[in-house]
C-alpha positions in Angstrom: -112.6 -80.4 64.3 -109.4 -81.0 63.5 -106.5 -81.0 66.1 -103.2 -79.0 65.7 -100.3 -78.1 67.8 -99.4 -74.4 68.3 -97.8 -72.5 70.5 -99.4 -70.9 73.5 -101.3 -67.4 72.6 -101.1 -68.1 69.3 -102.5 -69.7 65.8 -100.6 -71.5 63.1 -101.4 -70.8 59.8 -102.9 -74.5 59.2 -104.9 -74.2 62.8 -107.0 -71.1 61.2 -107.2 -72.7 58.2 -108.8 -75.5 59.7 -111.4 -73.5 62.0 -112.2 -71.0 58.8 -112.9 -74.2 57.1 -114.9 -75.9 59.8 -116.7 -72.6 59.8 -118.0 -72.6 56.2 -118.9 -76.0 55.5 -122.7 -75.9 56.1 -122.6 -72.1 54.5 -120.8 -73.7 51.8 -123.3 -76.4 51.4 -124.9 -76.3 47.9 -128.5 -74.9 48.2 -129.8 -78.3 47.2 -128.8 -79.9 50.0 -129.6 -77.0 51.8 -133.5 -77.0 50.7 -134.5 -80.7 49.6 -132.6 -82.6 52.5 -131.4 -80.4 55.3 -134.9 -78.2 55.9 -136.9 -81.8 54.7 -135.0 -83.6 57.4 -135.9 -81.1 60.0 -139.5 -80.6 59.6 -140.3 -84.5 58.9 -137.8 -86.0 61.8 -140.5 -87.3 63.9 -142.7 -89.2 61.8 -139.2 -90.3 60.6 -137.8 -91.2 63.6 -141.2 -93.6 63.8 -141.1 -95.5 60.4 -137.2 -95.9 61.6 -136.6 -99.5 63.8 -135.3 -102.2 61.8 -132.0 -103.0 61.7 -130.5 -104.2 58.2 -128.9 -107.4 58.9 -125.7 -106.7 57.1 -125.0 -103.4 59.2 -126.0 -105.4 61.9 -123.4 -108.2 61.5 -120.4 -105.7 61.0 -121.3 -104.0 64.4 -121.5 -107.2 66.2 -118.2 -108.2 64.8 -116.0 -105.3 66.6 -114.1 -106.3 69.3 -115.2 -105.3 72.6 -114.8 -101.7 74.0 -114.7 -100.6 70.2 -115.3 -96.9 69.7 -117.7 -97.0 66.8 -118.7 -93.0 65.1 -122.0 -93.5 63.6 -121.9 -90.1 60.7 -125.6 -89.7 59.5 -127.0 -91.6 62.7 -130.6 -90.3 61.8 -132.9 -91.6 64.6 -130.0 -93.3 66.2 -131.1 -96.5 65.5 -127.6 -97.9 65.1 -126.4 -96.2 68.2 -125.8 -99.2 71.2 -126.4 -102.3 69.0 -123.6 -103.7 70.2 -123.4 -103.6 74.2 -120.0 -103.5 74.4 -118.8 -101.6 72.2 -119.1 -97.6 72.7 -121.2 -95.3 70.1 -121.1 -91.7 69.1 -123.5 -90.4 66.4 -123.7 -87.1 64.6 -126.2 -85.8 62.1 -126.7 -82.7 60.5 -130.4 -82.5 61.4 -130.9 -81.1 65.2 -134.4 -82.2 65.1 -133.3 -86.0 64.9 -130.1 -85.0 67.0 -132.4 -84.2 69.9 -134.3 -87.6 69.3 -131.2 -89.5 69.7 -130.4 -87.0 72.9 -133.8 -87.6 74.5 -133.2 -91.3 73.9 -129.9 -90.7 76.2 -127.6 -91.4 73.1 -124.2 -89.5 72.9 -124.9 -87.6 69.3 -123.8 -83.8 68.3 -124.9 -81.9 65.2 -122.7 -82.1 62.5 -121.6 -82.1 58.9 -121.0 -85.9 56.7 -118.2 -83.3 54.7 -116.7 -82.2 57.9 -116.7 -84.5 60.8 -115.7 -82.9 64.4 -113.3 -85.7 65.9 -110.1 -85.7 65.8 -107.8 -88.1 63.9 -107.8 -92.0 64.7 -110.4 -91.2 67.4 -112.6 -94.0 66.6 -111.9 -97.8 65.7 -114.8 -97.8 63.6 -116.9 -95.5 61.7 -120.8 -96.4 59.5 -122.4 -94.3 57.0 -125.7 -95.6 56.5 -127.8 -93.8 53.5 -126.0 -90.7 54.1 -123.6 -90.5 50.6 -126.3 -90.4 48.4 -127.5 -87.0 50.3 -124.3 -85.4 49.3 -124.9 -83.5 45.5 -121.4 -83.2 44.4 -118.9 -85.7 43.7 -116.2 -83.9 45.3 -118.4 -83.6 48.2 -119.0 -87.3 48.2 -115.3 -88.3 48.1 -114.8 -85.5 51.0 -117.6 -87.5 52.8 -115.6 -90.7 52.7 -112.0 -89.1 53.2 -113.6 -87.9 56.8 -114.7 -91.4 57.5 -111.4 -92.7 56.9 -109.2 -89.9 58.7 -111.3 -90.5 62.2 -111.0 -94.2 62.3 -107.5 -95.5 63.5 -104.6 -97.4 61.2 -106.7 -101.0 60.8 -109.7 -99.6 61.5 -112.9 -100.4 59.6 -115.6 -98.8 57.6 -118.8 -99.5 56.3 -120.6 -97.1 54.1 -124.2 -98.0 52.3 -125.9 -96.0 49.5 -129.3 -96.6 47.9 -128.6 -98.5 43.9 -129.6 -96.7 40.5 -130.1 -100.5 40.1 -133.3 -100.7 41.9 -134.7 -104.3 42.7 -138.4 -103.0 42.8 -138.1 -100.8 39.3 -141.6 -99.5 39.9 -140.0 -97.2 42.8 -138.7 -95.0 40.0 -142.1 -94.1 38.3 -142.4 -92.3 42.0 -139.6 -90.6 42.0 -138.9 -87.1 40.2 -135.6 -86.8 37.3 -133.7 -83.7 38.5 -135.1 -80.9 37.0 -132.9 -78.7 34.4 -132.7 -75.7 37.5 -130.5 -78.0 39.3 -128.4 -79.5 36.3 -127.5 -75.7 35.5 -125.8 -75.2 39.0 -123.7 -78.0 38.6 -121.7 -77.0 36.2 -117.8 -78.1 36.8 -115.3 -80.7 38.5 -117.8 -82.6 40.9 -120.8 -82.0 39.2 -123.2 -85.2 38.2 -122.5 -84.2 34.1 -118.7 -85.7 34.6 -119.6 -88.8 36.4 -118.8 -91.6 33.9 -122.2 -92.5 32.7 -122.8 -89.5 31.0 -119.4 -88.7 30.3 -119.4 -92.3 27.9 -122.4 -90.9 26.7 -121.9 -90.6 22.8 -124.8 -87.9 22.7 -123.7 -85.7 25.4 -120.8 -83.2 24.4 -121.8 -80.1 25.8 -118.6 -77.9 27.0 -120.9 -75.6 29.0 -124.4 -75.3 29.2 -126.3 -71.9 29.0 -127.6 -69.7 31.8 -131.4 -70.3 31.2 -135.0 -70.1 33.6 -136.6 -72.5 33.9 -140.1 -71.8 34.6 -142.2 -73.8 38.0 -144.1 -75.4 35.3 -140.9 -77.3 33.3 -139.5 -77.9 36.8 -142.7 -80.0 38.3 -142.5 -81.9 34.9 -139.3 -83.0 35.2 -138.2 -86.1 32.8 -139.7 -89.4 31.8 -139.1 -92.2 33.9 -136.3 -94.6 33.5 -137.4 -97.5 30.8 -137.5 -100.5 32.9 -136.4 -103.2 30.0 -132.8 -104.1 29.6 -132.6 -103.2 25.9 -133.3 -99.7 26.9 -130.8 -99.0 29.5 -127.8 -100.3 27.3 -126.1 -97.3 26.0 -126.9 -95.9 22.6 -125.0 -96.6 20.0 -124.2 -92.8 18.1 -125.1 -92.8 14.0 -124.5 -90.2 11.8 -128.1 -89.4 11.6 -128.9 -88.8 15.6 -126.0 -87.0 15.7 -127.3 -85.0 13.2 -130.5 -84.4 15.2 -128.6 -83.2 18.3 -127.1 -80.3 16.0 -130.7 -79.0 15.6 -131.3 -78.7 19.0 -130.7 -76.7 21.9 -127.7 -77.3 24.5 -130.6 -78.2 27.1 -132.8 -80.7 25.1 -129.4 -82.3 24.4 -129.0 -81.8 28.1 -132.3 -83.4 29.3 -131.9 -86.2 27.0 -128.3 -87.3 27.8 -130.1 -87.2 31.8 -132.4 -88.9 30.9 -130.5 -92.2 29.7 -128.4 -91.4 32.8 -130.5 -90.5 35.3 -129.2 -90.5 39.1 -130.8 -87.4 40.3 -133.7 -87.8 41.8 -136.6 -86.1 44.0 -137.9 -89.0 46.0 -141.2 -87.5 48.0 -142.3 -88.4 51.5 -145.5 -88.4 52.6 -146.3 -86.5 56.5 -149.6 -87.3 57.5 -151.7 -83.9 58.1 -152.3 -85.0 62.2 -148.2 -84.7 61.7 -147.8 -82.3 60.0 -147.5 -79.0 62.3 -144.7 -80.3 64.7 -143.0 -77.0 65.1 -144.6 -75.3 62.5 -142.1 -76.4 59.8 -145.0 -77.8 57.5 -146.6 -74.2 57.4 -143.5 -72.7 56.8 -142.7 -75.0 54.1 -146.4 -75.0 52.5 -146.1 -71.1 52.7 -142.4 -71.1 51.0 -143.0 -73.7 48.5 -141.0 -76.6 49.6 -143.6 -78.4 50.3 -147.4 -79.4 48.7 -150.5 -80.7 49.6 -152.2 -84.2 48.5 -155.5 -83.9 49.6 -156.5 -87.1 48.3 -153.7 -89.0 50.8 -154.0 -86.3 53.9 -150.5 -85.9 53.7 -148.1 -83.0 53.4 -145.6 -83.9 50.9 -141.8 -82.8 50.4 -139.0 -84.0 48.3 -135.8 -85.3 49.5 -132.7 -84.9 47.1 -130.8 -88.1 46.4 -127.9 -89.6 43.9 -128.3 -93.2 43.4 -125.3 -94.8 43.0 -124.3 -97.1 39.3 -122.7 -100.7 39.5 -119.1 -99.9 40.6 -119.2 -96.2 41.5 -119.3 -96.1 45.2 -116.0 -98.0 44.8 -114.2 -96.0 42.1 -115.0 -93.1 44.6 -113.2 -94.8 47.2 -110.3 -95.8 45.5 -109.3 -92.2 45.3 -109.0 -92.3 49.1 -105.3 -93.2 49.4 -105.0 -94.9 52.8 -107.5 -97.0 52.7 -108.5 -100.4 51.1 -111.5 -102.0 49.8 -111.7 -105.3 51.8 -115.4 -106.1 50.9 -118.4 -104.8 48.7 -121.7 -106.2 48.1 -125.3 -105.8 47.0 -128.4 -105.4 49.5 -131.7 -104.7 49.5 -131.4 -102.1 46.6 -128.2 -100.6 48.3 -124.3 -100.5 47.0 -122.2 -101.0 50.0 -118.4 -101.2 51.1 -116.0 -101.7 53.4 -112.5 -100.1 53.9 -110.0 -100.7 55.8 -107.5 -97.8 56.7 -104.0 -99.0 56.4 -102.2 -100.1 59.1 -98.6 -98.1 59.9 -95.7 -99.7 58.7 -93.3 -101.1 61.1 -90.0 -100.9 60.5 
């Protein structure tokens, strides 16, 4: 929430703006996010919670090096496993799913529900701020950038944030034959500024030139097929080169084959299943709910109930372009780890004349 002045009994203009705003952001949230990470998050957060201890080094090291006494907002603290690894510096962690919130609570941790796109602290509240696998949640590119602006506005002038994001660029390539290509359903509601189909490798794309594509259904059949895997050889991942005689092919077919085949090349949209174990599967009844609804199915062969949790894996330099929109705040370091693009910013310090 943000902070204005006003004057007593009555609302600025900006002040109402802001509440209406705070308001709307999780109405506003795109369904996706909504069905495949919100309602996932909710009914899996305990068996979650227990797969959830180890500390990544790097993350590790950047909370140990904060001075003492450092006010550090964790946004996407999940289990809170994060929260209190450095005794002397002083945590706060918020998540958007209640079920992991109250985890954190029970653990004594100081956590609140809340949105990534809409964080409720007030400007330069915190010296320090982490977003740990939280980005790639987020389904829009505008919603992504938003995500980072937030990060930056709570932190104070000089303060620091660290922001990790799971790699297109996988180190084990054999993850992606598990995963699921976003389906065509999903493509469709994308359709504009932000959406995944202006992101730069499909945009370079010499194939795709689609200046709209068409209201269509897709049927539950074409949707559970989804798209062939990524090709894990080099050769294939190198974009195509466009001859007159593929282009030529693309005219004879429809806006969504050309579609499907531009994703495909450029896949970053994925459905990337978890598996609840049936003796866990009933906490709160969210695994009924979601068996009865459809959000969920049953492996029979594993015992498990399974779900799928939306993601966008992030290319070789695009967490970074992202934040180099954000104009008060510089990239002091970015690196590779464990299949994970991370930075760190730095908001700028006020000038003193």
């Amino acid at each position: 929430m943000r902070y204005v002045k006003v004057k007593a009994n009555s609302k600025s203009t900006e002040e109402e703006e802001n509440e209406m705003s705070s308001s709307l952001s999780v109405k506003s949230t795109p369904e996706i996010e909504k069905k495949y990470v919100h309602r996932v998050y909710d009914a899996i957060a305990p068996h979650f919670s227990s797969t959830r201890f180890a500390k990544w080094p790097k993350v590790a090291a950047f909370l140990e090096s904060l001075p003492s006494g450092s006010v550090v907002l964790d946004a996407g603290c999940g289990n809170g496993k994060y929260l209190g690894l450095n005794p002397s510096c002083f945590f706060i962690g918020c998540d958007i799913s209640n079920p992991l919130i109250k985890i954190c609570s029970d653990k004594g941790q100081e956590v609140l529900v809340a949105d990534a796109v809409n964080l409720p602290y007030r400007e330069e509240f915190g010296d320090a701020a982490i977003s740990i696998a939280v980005l790639h949640h987020l389904s829009t590119e505008n919603r992504r950038k938003s995500a980072i602006e937030e990060l930056v506005r709570v932190v104070k002038p000089g303060g620091f944030v660290l922001i990790t994001v799971w790699a297109a660029e996988q180190e084990d390539k054999s993850l992606l034959t598990k995963w699921t290509p976003l389906s065509p359903k999903y493509v469709e509601e994308w359709v504009g500024p932000g959406s995944p189909m202006n992101s730069p490798r499909v945009r370079n794309n010499p194939f795709f030139g689609l200046e709209s594509i068409p209201e269509t259904d897709v049927s539950a059949k074409d949707q559970k097929a989804g798209l062939e895997s990524i090709p894990e050889t080099e050769e294939s991942t190198r974009e195509p080169k466009a001859t007159q005689d593929s282009l030529g092919e693309q005219k004879d077919k429809s806006s969504v084959e050309v579609l499907l085949e531009a994703l495909k090349m450029n896949q970053q949209e994925y459905f990337v299943p978890w598996h609840l174990p049936y003796h866990r599967a009933e906490v709160s009844g969210a695994s009924a709910s979601a068996l009865a609804s459809g959000l969920a199915k049953k492996d029979d062969r594993k015992g498990t109930v399974v779900y799928n949790r939306y993601y966008h894996v992030f290319s070789e330099g695009e967490l970074e372009r992202l934040a180099s929109g954000v104009g008060n705040a510089i990239i002091v370091d970015r690196f590779y780890d464990k299949s994970n693009w991370c930075i760190v910013l730095q908001k700028e310090a006020l000038n003193q004349d």
